[in-house]
Every structure is written in C-alpha cells, then in structure tokens.
PDB file of N, CA, C and O in Angstrom, chain B, residues numbered from 101:
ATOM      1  N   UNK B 101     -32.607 -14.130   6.113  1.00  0.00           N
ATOM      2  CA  UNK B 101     -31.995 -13.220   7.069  1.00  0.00           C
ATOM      3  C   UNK B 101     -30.481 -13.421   7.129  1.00  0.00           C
ATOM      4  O   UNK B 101     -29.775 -12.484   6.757  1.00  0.00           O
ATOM      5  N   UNK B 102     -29.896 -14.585   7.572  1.00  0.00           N
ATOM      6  CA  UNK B 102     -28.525 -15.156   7.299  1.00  0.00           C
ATOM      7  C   UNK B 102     -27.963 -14.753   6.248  1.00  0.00           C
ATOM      8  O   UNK B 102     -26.818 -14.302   6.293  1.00  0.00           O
ATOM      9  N   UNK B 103     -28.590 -14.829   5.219  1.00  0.00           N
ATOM     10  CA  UNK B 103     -28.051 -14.785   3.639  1.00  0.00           C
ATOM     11  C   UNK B 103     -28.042 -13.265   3.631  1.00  0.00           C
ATOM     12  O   UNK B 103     -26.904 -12.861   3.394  1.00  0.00           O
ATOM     13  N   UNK B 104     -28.557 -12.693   3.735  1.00  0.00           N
ATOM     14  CA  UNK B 104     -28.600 -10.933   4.133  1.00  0.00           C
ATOM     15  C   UNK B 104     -27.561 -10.627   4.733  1.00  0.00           C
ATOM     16  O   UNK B 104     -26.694 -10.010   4.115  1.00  0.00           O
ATOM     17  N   UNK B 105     -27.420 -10.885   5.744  1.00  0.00           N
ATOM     18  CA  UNK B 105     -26.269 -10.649   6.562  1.00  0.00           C
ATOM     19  C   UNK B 105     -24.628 -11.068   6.025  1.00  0.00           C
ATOM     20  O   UNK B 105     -23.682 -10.543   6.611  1.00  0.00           O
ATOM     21  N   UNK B 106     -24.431 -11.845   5.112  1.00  0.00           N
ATOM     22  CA  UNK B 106     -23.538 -13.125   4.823  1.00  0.00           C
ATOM     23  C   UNK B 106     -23.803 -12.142   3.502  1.00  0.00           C
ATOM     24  O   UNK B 106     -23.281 -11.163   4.034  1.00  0.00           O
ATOM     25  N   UNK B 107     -24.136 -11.727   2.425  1.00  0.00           N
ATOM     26  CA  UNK B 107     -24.074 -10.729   1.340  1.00  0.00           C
ATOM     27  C   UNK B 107     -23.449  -9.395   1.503  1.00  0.00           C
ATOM     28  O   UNK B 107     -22.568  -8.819   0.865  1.00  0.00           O
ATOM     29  N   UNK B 108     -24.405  -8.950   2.908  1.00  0.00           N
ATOM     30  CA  UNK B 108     -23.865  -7.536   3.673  1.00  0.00           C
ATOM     31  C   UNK B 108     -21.902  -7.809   3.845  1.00  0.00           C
ATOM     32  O   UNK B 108     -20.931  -7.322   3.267  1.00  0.00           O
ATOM     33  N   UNK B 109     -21.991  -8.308   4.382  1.00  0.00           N
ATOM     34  CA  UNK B 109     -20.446  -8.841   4.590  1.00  0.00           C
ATOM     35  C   UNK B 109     -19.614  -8.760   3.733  1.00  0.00           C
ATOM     36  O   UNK B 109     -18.442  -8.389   3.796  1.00  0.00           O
ATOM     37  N   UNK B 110     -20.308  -9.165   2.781  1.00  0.00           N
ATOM     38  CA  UNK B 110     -19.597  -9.613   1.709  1.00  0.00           C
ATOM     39  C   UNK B 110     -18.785  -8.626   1.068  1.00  0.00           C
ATOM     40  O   UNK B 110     -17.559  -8.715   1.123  1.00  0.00           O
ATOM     41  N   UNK B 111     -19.597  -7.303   0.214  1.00  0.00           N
ATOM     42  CA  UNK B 111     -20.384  -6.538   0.162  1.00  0.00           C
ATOM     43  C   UNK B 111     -18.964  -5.551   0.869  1.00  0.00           C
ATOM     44  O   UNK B 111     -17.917  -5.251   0.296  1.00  0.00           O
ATOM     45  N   UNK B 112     -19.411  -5.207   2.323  1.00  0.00           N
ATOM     46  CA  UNK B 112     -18.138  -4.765   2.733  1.00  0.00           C
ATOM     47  C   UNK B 112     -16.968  -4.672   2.774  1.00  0.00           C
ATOM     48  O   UNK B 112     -16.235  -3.713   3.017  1.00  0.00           O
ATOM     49  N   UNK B 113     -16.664  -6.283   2.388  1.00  0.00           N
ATOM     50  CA  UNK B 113     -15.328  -6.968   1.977  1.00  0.00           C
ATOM     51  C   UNK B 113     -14.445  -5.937   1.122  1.00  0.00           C
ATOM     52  O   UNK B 113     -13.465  -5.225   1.342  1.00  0.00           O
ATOM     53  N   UNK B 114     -15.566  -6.311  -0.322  1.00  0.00           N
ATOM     54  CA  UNK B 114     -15.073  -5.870  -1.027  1.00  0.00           C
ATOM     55  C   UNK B 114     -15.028  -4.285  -1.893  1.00  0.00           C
ATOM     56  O   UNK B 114     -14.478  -4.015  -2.961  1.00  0.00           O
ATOM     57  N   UNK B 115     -15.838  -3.397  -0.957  1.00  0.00           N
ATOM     58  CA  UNK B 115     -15.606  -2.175  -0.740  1.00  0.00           C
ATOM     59  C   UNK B 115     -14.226  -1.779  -0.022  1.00  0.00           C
ATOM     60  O   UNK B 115     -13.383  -0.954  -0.375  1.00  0.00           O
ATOM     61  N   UNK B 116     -14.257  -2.576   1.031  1.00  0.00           N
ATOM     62  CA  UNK B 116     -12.832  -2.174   1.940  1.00  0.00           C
ATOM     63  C   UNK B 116     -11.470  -2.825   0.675  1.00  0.00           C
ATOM     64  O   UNK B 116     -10.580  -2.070   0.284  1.00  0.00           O
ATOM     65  N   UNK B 117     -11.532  -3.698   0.401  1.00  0.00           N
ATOM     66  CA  UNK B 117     -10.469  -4.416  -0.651  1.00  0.00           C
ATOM     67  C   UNK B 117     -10.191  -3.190  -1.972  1.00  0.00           C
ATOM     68  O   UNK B 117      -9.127  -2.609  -2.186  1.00  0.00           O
ATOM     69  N   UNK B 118     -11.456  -3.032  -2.718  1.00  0.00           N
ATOM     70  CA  UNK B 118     -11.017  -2.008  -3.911  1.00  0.00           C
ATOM     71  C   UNK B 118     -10.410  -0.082  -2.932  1.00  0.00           C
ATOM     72  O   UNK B 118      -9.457   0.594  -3.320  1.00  0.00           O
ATOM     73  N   UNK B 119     -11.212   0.231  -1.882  1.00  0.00           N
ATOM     74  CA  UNK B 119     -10.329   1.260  -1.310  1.00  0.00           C
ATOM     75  C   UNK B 119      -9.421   0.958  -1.041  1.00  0.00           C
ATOM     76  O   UNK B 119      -8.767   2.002  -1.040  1.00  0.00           O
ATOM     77  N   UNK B 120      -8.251  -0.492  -0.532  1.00  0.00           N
ATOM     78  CA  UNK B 120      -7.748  -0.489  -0.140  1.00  0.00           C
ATOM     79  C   UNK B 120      -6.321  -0.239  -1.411  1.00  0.00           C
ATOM     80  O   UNK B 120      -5.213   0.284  -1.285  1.00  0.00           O
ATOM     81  N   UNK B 121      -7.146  -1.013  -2.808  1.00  0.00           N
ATOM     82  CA  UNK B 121      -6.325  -0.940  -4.034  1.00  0.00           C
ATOM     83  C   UNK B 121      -6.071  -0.185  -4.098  1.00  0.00           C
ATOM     84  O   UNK B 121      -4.842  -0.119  -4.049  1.00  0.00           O
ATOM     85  N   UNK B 122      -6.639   0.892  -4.232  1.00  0.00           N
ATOM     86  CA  UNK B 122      -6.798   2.714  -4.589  1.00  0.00           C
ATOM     87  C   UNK B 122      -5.934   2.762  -3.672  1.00  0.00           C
ATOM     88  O   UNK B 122      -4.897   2.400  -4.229  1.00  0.00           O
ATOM     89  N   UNK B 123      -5.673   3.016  -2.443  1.00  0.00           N
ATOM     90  CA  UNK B 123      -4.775   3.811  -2.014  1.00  0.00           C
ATOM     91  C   UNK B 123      -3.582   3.056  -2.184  1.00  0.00           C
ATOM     92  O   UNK B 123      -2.693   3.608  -1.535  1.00  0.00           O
ATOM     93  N   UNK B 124      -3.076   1.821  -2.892  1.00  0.00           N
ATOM     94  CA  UNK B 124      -1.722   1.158  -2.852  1.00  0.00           C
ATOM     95  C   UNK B 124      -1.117   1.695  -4.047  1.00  0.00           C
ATOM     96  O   UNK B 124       0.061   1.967  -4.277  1.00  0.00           O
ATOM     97  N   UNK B 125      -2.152   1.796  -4.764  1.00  0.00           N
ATOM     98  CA  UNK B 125      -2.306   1.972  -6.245  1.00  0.00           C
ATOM     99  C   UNK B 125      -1.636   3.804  -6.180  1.00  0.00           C
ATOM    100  O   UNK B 125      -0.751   4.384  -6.809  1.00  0.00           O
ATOM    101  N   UNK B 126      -2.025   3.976  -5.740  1.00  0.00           N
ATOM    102  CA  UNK B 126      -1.514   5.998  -4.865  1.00  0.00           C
ATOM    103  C   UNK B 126      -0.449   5.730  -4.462  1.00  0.00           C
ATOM    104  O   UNK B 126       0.449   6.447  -4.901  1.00  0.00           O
ATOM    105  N   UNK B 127      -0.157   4.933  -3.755  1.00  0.00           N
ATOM    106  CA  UNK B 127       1.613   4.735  -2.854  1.00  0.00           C
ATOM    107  C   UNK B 127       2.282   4.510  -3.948  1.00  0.00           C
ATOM    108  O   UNK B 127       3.399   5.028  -3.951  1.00  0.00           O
ATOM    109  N   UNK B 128       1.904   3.734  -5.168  1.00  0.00           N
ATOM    110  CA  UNK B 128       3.263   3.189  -6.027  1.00  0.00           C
ATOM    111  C   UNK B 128       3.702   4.458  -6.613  1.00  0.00           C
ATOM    112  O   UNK B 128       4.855   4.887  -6.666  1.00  0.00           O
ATOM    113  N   UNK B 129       2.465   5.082  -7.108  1.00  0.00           N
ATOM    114  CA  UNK B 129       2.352   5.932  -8.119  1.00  0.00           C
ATOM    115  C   UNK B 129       3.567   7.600  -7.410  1.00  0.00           C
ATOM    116  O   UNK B 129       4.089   8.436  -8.147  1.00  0.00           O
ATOM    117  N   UNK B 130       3.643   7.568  -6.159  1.00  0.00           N
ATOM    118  CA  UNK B 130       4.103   8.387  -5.000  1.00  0.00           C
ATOM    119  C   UNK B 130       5.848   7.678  -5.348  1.00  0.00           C
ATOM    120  O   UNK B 130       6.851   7.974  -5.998  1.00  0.00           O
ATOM    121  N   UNK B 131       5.333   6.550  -4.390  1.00  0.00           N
ATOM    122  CA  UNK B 131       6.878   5.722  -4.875  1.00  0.00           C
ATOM    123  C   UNK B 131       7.698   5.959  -6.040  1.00  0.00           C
ATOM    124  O   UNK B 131       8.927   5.971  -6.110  1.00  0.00           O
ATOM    125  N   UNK B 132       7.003   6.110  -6.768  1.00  0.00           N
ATOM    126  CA  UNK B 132       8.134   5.833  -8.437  1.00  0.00           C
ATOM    127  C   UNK B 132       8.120   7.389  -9.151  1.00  0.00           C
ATOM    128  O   UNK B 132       8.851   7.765 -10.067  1.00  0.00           O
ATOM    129  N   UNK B 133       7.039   8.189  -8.432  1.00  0.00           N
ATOM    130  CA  UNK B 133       7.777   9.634  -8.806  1.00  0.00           C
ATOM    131  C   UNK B 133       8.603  10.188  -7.581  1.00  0.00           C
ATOM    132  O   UNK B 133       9.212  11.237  -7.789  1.00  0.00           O
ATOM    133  N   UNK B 134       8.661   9.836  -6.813  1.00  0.00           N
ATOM    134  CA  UNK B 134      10.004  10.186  -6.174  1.00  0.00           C
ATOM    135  C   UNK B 134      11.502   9.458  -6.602  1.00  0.00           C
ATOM    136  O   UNK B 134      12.599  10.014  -6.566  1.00  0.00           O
ATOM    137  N   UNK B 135      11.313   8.533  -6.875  1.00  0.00           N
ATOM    138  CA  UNK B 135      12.638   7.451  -7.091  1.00  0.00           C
ATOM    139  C   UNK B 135      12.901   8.335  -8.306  1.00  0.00           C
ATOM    140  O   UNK B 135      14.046   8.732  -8.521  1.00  0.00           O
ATOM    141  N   UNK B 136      11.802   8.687  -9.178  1.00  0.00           N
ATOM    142  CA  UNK B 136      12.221   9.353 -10.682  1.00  0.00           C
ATOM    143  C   UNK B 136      12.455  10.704 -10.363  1.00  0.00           C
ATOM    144  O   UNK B 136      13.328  11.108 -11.130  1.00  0.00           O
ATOM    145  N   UNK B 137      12.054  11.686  -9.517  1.00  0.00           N
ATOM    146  CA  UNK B 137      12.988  12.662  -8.433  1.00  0.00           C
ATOM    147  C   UNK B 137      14.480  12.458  -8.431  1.00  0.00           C
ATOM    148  O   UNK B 137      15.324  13.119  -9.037  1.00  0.00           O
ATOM    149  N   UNK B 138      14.730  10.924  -7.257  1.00  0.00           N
ATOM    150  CA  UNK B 138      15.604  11.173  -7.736  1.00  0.00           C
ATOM    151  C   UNK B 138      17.139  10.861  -8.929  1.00  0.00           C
ATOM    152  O   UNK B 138      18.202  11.407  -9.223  1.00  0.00           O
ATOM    153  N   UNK B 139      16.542   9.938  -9.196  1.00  0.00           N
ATOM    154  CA  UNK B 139      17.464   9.830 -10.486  1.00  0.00           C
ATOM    155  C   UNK B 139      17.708  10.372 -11.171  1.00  0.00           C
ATOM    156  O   UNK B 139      18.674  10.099 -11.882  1.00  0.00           O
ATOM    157  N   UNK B 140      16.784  11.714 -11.381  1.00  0.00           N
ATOM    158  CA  UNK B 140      17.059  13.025 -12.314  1.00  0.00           C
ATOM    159  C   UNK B 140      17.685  13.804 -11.305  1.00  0.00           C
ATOM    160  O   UNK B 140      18.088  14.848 -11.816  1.00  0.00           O
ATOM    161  N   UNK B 141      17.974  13.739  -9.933  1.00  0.00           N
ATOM    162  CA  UNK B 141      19.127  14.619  -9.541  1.00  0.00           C
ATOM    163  C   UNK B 141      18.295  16.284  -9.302  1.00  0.00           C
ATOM    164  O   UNK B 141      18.856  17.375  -9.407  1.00  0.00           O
ATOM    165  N   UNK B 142      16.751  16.024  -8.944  1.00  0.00           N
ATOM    166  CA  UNK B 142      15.785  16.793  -8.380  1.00  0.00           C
ATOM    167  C   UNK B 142      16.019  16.873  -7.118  1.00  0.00           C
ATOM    168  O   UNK B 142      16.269  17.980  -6.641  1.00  0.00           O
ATOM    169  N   UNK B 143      15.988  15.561  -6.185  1.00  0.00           N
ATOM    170  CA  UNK B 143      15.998  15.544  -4.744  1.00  0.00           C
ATOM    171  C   UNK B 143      16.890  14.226  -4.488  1.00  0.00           C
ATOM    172  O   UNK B 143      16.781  13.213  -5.178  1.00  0.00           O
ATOM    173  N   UNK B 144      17.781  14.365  -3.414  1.00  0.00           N
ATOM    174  CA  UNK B 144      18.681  13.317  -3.028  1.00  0.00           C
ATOM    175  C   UNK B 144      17.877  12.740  -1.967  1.00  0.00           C
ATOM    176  O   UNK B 144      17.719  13.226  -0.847  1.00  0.00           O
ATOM    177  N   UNK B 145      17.217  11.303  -2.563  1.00  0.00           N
ATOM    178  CA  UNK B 145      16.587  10.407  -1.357  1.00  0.00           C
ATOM    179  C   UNK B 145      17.523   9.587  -0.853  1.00  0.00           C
ATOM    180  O   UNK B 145      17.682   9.123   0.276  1.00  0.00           O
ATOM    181  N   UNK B 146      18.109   9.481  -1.845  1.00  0.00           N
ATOM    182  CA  UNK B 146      19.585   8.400  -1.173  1.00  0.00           C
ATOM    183  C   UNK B 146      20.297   8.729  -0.077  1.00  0.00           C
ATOM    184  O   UNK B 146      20.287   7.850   0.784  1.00  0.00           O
ATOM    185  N   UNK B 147      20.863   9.621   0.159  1.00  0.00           N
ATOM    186  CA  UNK B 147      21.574  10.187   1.125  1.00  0.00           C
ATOM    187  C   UNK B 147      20.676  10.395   2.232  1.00  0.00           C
ATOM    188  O   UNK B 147      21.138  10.326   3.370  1.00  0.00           O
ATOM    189  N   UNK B 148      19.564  10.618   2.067  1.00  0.00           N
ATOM    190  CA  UNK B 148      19.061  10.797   3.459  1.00  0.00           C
ATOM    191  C   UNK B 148      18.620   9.147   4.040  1.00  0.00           C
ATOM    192  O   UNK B 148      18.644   8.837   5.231  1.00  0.00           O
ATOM    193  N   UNK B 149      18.365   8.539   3.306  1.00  0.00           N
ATOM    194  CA  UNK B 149      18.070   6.956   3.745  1.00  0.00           C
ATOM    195  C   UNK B 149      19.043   6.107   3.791  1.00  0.00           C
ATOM    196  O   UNK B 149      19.008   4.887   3.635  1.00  0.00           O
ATOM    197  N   UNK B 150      20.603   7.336   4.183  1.00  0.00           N
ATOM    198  CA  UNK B 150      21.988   6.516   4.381  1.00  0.00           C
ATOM    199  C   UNK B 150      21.183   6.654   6.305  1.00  0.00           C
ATOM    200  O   UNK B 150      21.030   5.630   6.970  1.00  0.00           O
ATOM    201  N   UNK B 151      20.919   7.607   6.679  1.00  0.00           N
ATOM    202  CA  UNK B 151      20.672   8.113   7.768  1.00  0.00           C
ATOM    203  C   UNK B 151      19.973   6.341   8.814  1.00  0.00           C
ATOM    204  O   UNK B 151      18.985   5.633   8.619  1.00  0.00           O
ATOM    205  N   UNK B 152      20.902   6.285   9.666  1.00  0.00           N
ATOM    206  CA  UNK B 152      19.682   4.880  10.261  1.00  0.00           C
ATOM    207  C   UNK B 152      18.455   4.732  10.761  1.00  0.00           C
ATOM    208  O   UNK B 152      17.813   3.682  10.741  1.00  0.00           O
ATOM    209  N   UNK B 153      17.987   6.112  11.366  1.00  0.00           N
ATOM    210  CA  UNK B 153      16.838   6.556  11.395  1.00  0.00           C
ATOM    211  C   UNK B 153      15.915   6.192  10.524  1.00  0.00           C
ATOM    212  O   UNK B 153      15.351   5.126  10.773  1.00  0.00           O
ATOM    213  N   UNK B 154      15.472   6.988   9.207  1.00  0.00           N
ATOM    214  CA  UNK B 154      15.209   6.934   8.512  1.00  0.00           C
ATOM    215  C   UNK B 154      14.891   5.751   7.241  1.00  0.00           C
ATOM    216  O   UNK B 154      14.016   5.555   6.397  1.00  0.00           O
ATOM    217  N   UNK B 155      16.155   5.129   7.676  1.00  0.00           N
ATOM    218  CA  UNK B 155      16.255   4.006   6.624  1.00  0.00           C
ATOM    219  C   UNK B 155      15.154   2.883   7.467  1.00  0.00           C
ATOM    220  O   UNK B 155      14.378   2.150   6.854  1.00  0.00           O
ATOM    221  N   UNK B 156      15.275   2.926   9.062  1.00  0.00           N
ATOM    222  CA  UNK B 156      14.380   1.961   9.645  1.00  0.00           C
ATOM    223  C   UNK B 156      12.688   2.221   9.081  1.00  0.00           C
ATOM    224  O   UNK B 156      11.957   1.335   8.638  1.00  0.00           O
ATOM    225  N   UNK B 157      12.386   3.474   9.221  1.00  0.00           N
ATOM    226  CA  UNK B 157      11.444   4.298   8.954  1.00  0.00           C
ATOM    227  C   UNK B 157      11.144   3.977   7.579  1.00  0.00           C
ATOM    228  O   UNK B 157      10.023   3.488   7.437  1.00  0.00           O
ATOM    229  N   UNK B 158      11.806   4.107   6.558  1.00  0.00           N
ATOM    230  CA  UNK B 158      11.416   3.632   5.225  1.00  0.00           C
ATOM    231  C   UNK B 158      10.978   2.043   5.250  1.00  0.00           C
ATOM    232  O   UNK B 158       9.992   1.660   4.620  1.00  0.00           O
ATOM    233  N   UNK B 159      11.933   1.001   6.166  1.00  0.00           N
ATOM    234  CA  UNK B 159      11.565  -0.391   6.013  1.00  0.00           C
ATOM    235  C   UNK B 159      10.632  -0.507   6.400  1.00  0.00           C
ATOM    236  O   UNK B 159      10.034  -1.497   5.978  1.00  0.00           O
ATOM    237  N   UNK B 160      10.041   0.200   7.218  1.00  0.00           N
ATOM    238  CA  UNK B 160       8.614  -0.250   8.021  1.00  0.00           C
ATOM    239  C   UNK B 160       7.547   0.059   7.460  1.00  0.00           C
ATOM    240  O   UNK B 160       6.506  -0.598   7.448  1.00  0.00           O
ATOM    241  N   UNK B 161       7.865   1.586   6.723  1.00  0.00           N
ATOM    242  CA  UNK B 161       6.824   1.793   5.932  1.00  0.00           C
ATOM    243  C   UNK B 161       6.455   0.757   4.984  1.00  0.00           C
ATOM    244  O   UNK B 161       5.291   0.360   4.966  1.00  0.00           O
ATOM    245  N   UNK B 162       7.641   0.107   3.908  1.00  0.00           N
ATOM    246  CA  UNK B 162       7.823  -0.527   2.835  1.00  0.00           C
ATOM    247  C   UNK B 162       6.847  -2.110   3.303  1.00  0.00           C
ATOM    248  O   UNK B 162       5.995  -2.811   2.757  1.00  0.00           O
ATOM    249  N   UNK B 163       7.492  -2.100   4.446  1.00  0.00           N
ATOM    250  CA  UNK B 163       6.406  -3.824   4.978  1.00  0.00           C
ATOM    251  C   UNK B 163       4.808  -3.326   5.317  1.00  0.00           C
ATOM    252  O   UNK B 163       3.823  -4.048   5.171  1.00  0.00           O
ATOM    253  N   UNK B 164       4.792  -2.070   5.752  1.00  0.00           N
ATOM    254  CA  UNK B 164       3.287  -2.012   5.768  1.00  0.00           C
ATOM    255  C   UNK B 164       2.291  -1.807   4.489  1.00  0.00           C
ATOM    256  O   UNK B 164       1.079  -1.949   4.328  1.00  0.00           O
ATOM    257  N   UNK B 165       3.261  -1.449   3.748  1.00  0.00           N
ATOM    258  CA  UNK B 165       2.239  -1.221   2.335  1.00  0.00           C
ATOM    259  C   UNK B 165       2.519  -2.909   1.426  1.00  0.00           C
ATOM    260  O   UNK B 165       1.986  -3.352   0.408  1.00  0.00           O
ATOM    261  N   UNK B 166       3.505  -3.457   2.281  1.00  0.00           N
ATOM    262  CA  UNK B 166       3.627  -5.083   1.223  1.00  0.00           C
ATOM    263  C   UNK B 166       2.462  -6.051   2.259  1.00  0.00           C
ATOM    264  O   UNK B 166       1.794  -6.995   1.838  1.00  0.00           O
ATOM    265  N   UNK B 167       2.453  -5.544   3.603  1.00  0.00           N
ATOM    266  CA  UNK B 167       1.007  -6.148   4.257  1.00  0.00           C
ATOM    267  C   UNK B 167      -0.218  -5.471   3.643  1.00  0.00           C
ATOM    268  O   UNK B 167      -1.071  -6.189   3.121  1.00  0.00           O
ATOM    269  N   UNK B 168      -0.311  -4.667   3.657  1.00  0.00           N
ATOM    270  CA  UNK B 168      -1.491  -4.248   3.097  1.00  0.00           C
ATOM    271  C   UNK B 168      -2.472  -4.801   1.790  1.00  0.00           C
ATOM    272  O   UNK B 168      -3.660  -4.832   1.467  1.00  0.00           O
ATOM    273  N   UNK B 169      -0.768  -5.324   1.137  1.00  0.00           N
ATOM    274  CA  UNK B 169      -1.205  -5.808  -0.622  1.00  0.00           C
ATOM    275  C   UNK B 169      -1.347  -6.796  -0.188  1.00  0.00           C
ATOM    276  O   UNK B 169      -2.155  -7.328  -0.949  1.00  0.00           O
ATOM    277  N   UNK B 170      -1.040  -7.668   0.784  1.00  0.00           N
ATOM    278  CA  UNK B 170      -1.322  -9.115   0.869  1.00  0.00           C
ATOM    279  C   UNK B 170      -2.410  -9.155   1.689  1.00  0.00           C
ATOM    280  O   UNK B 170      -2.735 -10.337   1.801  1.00  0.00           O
ATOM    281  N   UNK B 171      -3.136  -8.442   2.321  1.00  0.00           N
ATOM    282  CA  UNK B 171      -4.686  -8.201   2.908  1.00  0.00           C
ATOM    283  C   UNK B 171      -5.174  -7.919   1.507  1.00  0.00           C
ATOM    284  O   UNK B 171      -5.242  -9.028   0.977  1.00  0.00           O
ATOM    285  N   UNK B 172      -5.491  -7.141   0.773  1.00  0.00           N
ATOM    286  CA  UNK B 172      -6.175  -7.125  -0.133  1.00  0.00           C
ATOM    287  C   UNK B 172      -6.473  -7.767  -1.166  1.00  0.00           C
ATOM    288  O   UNK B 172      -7.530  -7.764  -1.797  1.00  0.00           O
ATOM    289  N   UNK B 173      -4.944  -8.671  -1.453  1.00  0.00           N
ATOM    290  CA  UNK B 173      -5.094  -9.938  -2.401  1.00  0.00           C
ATOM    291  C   UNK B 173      -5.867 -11.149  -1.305  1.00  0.00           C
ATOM    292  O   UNK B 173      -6.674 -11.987  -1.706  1.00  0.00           O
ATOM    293  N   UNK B 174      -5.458 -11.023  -0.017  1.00  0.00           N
ATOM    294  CA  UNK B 174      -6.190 -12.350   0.190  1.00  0.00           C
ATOM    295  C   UNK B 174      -7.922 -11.580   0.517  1.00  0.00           C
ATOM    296  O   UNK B 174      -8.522 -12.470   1.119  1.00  0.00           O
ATOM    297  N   UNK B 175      -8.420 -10.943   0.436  1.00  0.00           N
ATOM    298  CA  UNK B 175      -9.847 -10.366   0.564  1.00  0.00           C
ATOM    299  C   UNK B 175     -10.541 -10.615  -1.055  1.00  0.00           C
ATOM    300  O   UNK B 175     -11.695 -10.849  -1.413  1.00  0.00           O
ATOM    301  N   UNK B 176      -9.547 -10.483  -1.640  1.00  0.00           N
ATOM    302  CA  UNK B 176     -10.004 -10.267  -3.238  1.00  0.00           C
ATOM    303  C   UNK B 176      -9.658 -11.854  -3.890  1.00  0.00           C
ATOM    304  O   UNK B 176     -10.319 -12.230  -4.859  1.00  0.00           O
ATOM    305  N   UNK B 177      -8.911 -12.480  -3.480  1.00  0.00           N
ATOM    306  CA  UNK B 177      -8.978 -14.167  -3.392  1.00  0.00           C
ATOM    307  C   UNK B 177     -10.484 -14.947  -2.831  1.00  0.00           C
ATOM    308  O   UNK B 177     -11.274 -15.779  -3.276  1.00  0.00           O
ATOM    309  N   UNK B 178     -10.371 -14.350  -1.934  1.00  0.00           N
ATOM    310  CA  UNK B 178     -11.356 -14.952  -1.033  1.00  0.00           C
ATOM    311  C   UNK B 178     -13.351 -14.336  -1.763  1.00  0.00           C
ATOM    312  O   UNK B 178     -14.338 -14.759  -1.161  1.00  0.00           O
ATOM    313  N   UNK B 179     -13.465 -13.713  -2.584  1.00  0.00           N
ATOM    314  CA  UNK B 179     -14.175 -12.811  -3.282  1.00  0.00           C
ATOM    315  C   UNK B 179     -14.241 -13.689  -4.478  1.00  0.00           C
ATOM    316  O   UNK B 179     -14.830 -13.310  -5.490  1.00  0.00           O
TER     317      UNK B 179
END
C-alpha cells in the first residue's frame, strides 16, 4: 500500500518535471526568436527594455523561468 502510494508520487513527480521541461524548453525557443527579431532590425526590444517599467518586468520574468529550471533540475535530480 505504502509502496503504491510512494510510486504514485513518484510518478507525478516526474510528469510535473518533463511538463515543466516542455514549457522552458518553449520559453527559450520564444526567447531567442525574439532576440533574433531583434538583431535583424524586425522589432526594437532594446529600446523598449530601456523603459524601467518594463526592464523590472523582464527581470522578474527572467528569475521566474531560472526558478523554474532549478525546480525541475532538482525534481529530475531527485528522480
């Protein structure tokens, strides 16, 4: 019964860990075609993330997706 439960878990872990890859795995892929946006001079991200608003807004985003990778490496460590 324990061991059932303690598999189940488990089990969940690492369902939640590989969705969690997938969608980081989506953010980079987001990330680096915009940056390649704009370096080809498609869309100016720079200038708008002169803005302080914004630029806070980008850092926070940027730490929640670098927490995220470090929840999923330590789920997938721990696996």
């Amino acid at each position: 019964m324990v061991d059932e439960a303690l598999m189940w878990s488990t089990q969940l872990l690492s369902r939640f860990a590989v969705a969690l890859g997938g969608f980081l795995i989506f953010v980079g892929i987001m990330m680096i075609g915009v940056f390649v946006l704009d370096i080809l001079d498609f869309v100016n991200i720079i200038s708008t993330l002169e803005n302080e608003k914004y630029r806070m807004l980008s850092l926070w985003a940027l730490f929640a997706v670098g927490l995220l990778d470090l929840v999923s490496g330590l789920i997938l460590r721990r696996r």
